[in-house]
C-alpha positions as CSV (number, residue, x, y, z in Angstrom):
1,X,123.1,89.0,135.8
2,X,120.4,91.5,137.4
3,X,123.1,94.1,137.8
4,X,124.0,93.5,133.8
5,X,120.4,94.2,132.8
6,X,119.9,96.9,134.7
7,X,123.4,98.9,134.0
8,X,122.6,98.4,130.0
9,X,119.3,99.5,130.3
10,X,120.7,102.9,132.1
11,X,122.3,103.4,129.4
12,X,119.7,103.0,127.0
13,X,119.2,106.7,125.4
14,X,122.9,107.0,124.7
15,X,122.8,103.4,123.4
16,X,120.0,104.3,120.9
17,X,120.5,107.6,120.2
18,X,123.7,105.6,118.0
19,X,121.7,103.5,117.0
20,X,119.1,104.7,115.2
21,X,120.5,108.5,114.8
22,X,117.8,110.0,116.9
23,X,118.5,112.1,120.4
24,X,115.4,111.3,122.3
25,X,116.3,113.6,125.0
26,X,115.6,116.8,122.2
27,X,111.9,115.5,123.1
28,X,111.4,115.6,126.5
29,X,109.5,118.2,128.0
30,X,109.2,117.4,131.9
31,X,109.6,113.7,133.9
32,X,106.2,113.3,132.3
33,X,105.4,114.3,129.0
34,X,107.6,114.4,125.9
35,X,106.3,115.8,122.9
36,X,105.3,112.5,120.8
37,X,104.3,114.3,117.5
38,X,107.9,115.6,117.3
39,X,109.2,112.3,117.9
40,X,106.8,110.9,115.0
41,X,107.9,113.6,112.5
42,X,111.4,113.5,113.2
43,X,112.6,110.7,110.5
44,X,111.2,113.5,108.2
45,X,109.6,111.1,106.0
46,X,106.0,112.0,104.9
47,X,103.2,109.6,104.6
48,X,103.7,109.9,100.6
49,X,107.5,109.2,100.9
50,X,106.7,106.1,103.4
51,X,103.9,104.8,100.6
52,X,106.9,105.0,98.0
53,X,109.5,103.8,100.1
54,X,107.1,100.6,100.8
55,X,105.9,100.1,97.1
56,X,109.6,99.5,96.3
57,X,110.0,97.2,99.0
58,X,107.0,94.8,97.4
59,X,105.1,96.5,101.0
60,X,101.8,97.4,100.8
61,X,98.8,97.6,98.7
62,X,97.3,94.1,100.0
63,X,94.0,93.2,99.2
64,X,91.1,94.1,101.2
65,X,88.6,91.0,100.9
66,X,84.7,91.4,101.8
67,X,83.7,88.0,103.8
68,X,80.8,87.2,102.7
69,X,79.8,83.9,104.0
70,X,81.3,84.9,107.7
71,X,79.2,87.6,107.6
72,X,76.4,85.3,106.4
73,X,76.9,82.7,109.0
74,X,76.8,85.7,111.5
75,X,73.8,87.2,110.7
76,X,72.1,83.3,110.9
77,X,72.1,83.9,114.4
78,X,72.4,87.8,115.4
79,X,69.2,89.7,115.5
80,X,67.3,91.1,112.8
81,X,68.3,93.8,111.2
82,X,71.8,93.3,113.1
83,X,75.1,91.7,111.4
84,X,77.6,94.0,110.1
85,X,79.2,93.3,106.8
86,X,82.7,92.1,107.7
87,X,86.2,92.6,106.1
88,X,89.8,91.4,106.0
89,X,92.7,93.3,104.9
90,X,95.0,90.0,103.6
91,X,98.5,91.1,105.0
92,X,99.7,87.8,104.5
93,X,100.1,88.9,100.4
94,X,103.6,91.1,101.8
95,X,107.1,89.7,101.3
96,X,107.6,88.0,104.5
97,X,103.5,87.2,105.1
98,X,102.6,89.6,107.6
99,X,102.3,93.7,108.3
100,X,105.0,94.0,109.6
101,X,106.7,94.1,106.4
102,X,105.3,97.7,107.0
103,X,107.4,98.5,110.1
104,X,110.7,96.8,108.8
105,X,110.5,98.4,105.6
106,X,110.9,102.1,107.1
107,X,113.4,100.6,109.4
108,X,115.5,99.3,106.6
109,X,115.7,102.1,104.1
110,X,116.8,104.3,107.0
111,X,119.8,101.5,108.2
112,X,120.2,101.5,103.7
113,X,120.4,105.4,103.7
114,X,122.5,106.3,106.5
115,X,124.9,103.8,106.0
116,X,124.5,101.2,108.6
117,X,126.4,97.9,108.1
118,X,123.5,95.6,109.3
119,X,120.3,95.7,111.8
120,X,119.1,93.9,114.8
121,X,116.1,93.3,116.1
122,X,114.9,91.7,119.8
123,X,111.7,89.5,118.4
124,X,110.2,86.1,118.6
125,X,107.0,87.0,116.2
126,X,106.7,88.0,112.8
127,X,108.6,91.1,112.9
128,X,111.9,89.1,112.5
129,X,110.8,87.4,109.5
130,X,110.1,91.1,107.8
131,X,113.5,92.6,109.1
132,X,115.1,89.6,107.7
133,X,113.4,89.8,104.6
134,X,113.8,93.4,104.1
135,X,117.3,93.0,105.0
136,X,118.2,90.7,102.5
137,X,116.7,93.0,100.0
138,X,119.0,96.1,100.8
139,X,122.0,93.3,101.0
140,X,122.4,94.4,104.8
141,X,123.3,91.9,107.4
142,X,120.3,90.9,110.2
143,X,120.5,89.4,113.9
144,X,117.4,88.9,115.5
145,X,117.1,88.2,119.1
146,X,114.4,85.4,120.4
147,X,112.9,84.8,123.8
148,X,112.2,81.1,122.3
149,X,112.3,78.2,125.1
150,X,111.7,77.3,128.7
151,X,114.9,76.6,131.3
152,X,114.4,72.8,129.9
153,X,114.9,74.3,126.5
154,X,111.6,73.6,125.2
155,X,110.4,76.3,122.4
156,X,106.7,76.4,121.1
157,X,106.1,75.4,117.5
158,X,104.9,79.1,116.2
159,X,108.9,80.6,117.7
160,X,111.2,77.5,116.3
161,X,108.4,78.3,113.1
162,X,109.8,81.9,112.8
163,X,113.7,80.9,113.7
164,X,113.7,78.8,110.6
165,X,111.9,81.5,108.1
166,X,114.4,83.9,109.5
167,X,117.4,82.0,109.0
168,X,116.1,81.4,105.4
169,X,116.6,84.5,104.8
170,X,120.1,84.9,105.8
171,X,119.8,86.4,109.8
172,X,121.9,85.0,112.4
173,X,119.4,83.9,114.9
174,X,119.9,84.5,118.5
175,X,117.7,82.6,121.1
176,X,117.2,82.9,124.5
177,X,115.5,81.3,127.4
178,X,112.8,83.0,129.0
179,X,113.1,86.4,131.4
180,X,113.9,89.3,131.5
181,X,117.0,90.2,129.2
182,X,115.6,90.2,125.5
183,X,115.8,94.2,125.3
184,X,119.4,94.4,127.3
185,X,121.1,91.4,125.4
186,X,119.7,93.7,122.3
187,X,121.1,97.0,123.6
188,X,124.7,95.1,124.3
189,X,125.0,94.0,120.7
190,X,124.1,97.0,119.5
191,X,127.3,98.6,121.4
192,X,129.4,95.6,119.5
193,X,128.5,96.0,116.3
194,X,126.8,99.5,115.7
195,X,123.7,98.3,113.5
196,X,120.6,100.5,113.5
197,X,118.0,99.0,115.6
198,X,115.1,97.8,113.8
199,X,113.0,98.3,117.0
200,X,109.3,97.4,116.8
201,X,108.6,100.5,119.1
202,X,110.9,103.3,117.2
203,X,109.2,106.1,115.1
204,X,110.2,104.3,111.7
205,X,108.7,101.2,112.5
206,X,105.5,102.5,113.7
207,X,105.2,105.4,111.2
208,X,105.2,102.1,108.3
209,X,102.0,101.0,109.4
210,X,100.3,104.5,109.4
211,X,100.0,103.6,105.4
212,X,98.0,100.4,106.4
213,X,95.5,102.5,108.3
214,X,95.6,105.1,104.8
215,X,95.1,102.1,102.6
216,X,91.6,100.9,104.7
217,X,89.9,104.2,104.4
218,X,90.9,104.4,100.7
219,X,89.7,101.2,99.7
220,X,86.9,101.0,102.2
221,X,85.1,104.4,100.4
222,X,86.1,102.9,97.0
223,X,84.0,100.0,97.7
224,X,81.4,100.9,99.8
225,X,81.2,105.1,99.6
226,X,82.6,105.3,103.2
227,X,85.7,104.7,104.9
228,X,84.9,101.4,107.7
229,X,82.8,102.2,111.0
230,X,85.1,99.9,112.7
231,X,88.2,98.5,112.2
232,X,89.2,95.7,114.5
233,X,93.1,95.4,115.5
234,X,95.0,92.4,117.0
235,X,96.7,94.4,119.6
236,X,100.0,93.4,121.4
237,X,102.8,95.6,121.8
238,X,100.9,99.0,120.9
239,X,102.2,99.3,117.4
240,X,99.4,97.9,115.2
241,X,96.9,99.9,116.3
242,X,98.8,102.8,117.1
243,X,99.8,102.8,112.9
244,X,96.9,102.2,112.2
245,X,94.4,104.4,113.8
246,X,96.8,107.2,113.1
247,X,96.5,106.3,109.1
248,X,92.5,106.4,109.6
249,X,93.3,109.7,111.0
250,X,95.4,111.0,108.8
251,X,92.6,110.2,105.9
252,X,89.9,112.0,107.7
253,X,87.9,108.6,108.9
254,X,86.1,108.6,111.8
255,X,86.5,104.9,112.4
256,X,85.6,103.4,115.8
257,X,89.7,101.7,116.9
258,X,88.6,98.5,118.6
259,X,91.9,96.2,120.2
260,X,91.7,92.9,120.3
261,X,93.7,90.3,122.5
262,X,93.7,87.0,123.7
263,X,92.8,86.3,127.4
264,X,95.8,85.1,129.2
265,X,94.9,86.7,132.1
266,X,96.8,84.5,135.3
267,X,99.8,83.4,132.8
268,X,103.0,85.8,133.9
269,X,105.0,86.1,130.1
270,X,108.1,86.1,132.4
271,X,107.6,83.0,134.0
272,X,109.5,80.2,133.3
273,X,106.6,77.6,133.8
274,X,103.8,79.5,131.8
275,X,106.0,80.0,129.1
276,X,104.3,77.5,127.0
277,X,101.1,76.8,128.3
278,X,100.1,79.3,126.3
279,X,99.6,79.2,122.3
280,X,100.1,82.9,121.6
281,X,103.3,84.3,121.3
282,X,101.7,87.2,120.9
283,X,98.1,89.5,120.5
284,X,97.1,88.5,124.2
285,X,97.1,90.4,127.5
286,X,100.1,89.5,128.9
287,X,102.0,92.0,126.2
288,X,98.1,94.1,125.7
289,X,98.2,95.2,129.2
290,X,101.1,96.1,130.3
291,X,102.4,98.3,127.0
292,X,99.5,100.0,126.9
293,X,99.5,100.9,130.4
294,X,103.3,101.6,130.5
295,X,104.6,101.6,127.1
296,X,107.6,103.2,127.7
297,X,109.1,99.7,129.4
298,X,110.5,98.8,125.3
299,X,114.3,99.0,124.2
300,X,113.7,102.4,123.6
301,X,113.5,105.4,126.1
302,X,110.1,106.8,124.3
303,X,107.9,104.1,122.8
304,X,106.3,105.4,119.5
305,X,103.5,102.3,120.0
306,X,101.1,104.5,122.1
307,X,97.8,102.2,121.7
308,X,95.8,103.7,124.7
309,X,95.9,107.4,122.7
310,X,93.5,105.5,120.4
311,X,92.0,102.8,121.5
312,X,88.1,103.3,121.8
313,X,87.4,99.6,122.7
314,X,89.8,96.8,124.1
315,X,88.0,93.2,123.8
316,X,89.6,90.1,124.5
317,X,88.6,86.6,123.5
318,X,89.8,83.6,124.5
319,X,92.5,80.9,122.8
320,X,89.6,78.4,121.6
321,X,87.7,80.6,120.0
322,X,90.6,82.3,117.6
323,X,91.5,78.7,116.8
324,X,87.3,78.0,116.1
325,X,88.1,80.8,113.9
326,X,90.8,80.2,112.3
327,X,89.2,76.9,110.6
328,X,86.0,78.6,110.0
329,X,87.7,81.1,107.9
330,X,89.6,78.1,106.5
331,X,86.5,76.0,105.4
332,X,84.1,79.1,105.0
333,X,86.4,81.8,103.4
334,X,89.8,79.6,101.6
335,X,92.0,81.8,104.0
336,X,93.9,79.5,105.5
337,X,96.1,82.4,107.9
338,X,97.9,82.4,110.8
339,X,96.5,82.9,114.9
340,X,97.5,86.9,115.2
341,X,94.9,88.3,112.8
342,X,92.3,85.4,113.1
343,X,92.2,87.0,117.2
344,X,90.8,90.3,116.0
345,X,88.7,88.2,113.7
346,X,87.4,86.1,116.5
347,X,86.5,89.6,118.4
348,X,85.0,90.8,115.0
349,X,82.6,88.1,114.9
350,X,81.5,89.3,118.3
351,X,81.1,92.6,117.6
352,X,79.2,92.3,114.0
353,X,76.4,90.2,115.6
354,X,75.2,93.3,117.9
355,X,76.0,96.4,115.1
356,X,73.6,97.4,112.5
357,X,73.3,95.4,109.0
358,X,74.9,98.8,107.5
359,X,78.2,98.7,109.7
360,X,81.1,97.5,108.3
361,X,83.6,96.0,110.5
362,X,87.0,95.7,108.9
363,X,89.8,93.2,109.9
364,X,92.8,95.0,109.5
365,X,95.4,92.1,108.9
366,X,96.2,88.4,108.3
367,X,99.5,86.4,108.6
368,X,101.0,83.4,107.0
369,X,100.4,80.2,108.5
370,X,102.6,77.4,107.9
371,X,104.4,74.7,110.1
372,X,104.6,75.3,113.6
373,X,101.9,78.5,113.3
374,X,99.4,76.3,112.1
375,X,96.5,75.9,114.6
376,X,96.4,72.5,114.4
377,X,100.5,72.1,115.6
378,X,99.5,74.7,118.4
379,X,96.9,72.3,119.8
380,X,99.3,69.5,119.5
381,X,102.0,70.8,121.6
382,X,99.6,71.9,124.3
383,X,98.3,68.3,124.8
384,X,101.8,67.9,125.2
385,X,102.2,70.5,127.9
386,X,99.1,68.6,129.5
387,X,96.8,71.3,128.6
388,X,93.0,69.8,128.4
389,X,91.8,70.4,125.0
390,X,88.2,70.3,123.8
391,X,84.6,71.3,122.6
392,X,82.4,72.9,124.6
393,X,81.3,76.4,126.0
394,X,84.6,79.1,125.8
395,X,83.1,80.5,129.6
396,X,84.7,77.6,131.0
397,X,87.8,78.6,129.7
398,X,91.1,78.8,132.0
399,X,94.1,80.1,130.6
400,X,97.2,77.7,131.2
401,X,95.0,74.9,132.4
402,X,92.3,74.4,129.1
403,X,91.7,75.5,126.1
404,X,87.5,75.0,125.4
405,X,86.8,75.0,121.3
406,X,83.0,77.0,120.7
407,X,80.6,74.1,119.3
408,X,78.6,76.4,117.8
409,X,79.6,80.0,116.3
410,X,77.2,81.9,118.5
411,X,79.2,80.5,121.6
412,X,82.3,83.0,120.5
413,X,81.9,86.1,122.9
414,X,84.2,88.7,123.1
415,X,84.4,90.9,126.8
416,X,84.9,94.5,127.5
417,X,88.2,95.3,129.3
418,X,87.6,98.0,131.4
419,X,89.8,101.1,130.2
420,X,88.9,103.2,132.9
421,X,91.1,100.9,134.9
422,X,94.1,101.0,132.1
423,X,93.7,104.7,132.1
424,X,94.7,104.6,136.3
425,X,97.1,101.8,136.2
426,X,98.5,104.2,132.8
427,X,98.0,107.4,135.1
428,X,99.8,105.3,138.1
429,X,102.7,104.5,136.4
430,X,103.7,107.6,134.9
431,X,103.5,109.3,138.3
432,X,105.9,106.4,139.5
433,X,108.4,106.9,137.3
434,X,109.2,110.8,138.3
435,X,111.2,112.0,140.5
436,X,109.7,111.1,144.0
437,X,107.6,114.1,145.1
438,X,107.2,115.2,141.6
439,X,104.2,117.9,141.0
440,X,102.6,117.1,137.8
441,X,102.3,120.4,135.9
442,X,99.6,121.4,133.8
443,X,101.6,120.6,130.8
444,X,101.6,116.9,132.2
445,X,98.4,116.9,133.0
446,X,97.7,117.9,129.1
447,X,100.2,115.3,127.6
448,X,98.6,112.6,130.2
449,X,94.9,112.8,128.9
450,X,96.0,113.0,125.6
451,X,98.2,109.9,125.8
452,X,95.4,107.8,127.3
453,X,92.6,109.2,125.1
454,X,91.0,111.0,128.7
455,X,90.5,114.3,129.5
456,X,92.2,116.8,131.9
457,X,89.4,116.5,134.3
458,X,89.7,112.8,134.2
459,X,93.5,112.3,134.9
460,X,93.5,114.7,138.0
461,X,90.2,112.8,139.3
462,X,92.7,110.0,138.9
463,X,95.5,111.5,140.7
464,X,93.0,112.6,143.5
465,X,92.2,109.0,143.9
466,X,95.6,108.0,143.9
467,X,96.8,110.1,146.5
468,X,93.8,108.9,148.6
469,X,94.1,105.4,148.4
């Protein structure tokens, strides 16, 4: 089976250069860089054309909700003149309850407009509710691919949750047990069938949530005469808050990009035993981590999800403290959502409490909640796993072992990840992926710093360091 993965994976360029009508090699400059704006542009679409092409999808154009009584509840116990006033873009109002309606949208007007009989897409989140949906919509056929249960074919609540909405829709659903082969098993049906892929990590896909990013800074100086000081980003694969800090860009914000994950530091996402003694299927480290220091390990041979190019802040926060969130925005706010967005909202909590009263700190997203994503099923079926649940203080927490509820809101604390270290392990990586006594050129040295938001000076301290240690 190794040697399958690995001879489908070799073959991955020629596989999607087919399937979604794009040479990647026309980008590459050097075994290091590649010229990522060119690889953004190249669908040809313009922001304005993406903003259309989602209106007529029913994409887009969510509301953006000031949470006043969160914000209130903070400032009971930050310091005076401290508590910034805190915001949610409701993503949840999209088609298939989520933003990713935004990626799947782009992906399926391009499979609807060059002809493509059907897409697939290798997902166990949300994404493969908005393919499906969007798919159904342009009357094209969907498969989506799941990593969804253990060797003793056990799935968590929140993946059997999203094989039912996406069979609802019409997809053949495709699940697999935990490892390794998601992206190849992808790449080999793509061969059978010649659908587009509908990749969370292509340029279409990543492009459609560069008008959620657009939307924030609109809205934001609509209602308060400023785009936000801070927009807070559940960040997993790259592709949220690579969108979205591009669409801040693109309006002329100068909005601090803060990621957000939960901890699962000491869980391995490959591992057939910590599969589910975790409740996140996403939005924590074990996905945070390792695409943003390598990004380019996706189904495609140039990931357009670059979140270290703008990430200023990465915080994590632990699993009890997204679910203390969760019903507090429940009982406080009537948003009853999903865990993904509620984990940026647990690390916006945080970070309002120690801004200025005059910040605002925006949310960017919300997700349905329903059935197995409901926090309340997640804590149910990690009893079952024999994971201790209960209140106390989130320090004690220990991923795969307990999940500690906050007793009080001032007990939700949200740590600094160290991105000096994810610029080296970034820095590291690309280096071990050339050619073996490869010289990085001052063109890669360029490209480097700007994909991990560095400086020149900064990656060839790196490279200094590396070749010392």
């Amino acid at each position: 089976m190794a040697g399958r993965t690995e001879a489908i994976l070799a073959r991955k360029g020629e596989i999607m250069k087919r399937a979604l009508g794009m040479d990647y090699a026309e980008f590459e400059r050097s075994p290091i860089a590649f010229d990522y704006e060119g690889l953004m542009g190249a669908h040809g679409y313009s922001l304005q054309d993406i903003i259309g092409i989602q209106f007529a999808a029913g994409v887009g154009k969510t509301p953006l909700l000031e949470l006043r009584n969160l914000t209130d509840l903070v400032r009971s116990y930050a310091e005076s003149g401290h508590g910034a006033r805190i915001f949610v873009k409701d993503e949840a109002a999209n088609m298939a309850g989520s933003f990713k309606d935004r990626r799947a949208s782009v992906s399926i007007h391009v499979a609807k407009e060059k002809g493509y009989e059907g897409v697939i897409a290798a997902t166990s989140g949300n994404y493969g509710a908005a393919v499906s949906s969007q798919a159904a919509r342009a009357a094209l056929k969907c498969i989506i691919v799941q990593e969804a249960f253990d060797s003793r074919h056990v799935g968590q609540p929140e993946i059997i949750e999203k094989s039912r909405i996406c069979e609802a829709f019409g997809a053949e659903v495709i699940q697999l047990s935990v490892g390794p082969e998601l992206f190849s098993y992808m790449l080999e049906l793509l061969e059978e069938t010649s659908y587009l892929a509908a990749s969370l990590y292509s340029a279409f896909g990543v492009s459609g949530i560069e008008t959620l990013g657009w939307e924030l800074a609109e809205e934001m100086t609509a209602l308060t005469g400023a785009p936000p000081t801070h927009v807070v980003v559940t960040h997993a694969g790259g592709g949220n808050t690579t969108g979205t800090a591009r669409g801040l860009k693109r309006a002329g914000a100068k909005t601090e990009i803060v990621s957000a994950s939960v901890d699962l530091s000491g869980l391995h996402m490959a591992s057939d035993h910590d599969f589910n003694r975790k409740s996140f299927t996403t939005g924590h480290t074990g996905f945070g981590v390792p695409f943003a220091t390598w990004p380019d390990r996706a189904d495609v041979p140039r990931n357009a999800a670059r979140a270290l190019r703008y990430m200023d802040r990465y915080l994590t926060v632990s699993q009890g403290e997204v679910f203390y969130v969760t019903e507090a925005m429940a009982k406080l706010e009537g948003l009853e959502r999903g865990p993904s967005g509620n984990t940026a909202m647990a690390a916006a909590m945080s970070l309002a409490r120690d801004l200025p009263s005059d910040a605002t700190v925006v949310v960017q997203e919300t997700e349905y909640t329903g059935a197995g994503k409901h926090h309340w099923a997640q804590l149910n079926f990690a009893r079952q796993q024999g994971i201790e649940v209960r209140a106390g203080d989130p320090k004690d927490n220990v991923p795969g072992t307990n999940i500690i509820i906050p007793e009080r809101p001032e007990q939700i604390h949200a740590l600094d990840f160290d991105l000096s270290k994810m610029h080296r392990s970034y820095v590291r990586n690309a280096l071990a992926h050339a050619p073996e006594g490869y010289v990085p050129t001052p063109e890669d040295i360029l490209f480097l710093a700007e994909d991990s938001n560095t400086t020149p000076a900064t990656v060839e301290e790196i490279i200094a360091g590396l070749k010392e240690a």
